[in-house]
C-alpha positions as CSV (number, residue, x, y, z in Angstrom):
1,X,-149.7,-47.9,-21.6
2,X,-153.5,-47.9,-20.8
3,X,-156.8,-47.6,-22.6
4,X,-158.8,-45.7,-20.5
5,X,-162.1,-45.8,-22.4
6,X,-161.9,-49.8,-22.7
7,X,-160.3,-50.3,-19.3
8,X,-157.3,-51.9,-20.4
9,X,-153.4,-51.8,-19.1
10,X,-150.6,-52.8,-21.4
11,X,-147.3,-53.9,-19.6
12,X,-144.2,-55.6,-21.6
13,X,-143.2,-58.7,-20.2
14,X,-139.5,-58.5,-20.2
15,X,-138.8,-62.1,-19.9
16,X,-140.5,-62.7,-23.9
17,X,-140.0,-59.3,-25.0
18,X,-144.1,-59.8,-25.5
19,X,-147.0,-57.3,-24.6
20,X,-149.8,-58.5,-22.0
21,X,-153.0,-56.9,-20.9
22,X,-154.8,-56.5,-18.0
23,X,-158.5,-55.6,-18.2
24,X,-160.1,-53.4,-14.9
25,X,-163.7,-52.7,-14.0
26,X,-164.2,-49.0,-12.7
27,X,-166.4,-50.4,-10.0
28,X,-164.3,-53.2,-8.8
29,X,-163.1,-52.5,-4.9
30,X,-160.7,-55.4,-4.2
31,X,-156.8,-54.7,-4.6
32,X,-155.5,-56.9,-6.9
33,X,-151.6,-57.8,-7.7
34,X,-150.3,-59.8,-10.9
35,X,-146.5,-61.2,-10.5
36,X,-144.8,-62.0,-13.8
37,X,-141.2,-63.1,-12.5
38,X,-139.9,-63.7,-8.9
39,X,-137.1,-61.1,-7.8
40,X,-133.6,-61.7,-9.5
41,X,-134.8,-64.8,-11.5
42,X,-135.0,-65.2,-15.0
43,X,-137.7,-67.6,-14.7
44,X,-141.8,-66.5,-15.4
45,X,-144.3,-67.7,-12.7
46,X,-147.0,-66.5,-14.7
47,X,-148.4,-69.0,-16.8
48,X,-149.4,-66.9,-19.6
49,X,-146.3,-65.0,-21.7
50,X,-148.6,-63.0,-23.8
51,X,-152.1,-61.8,-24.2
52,X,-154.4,-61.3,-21.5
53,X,-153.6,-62.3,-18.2
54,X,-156.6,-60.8,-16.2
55,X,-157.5,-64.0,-14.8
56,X,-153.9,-64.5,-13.6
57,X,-154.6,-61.4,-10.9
58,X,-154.9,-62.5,-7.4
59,X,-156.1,-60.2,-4.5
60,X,-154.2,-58.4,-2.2
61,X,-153.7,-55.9,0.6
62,X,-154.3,-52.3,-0.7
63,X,-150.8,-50.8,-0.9
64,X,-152.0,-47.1,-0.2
């Protein structure tokens, strides 16, 4: 789910069964990536479980 007018993406986090957020700046350039769980693990690698995990985003190649 997203927000448009406050710049903010919703995701569920499948691990808690918990909402998190991501908020985005319409000018920002850089390609950014968040991972919540590695591939066929039940495990999170994202140190937050809920909330806001905006400062959790790390950069990364455009995928486009």
């Amino acid at each position: 789910m997203a927000d448009h007018r406050q710049h903010v993406y919703y995701l569920a986090n499948t691990l808690t069964m918990d909402s998190v957020w991501i908020h985005f700046s319409p000018d920002h350039q850089d390609c950014q990536r968040l991972q919540l769980q590695k591939e066929k693990s039940t495990e999170s690698v994202c140190p937050v479980q809920s909330g806001d995990v905006s400062r959790y985003l790390t950069l990364c190649e455009n995928p486009f």
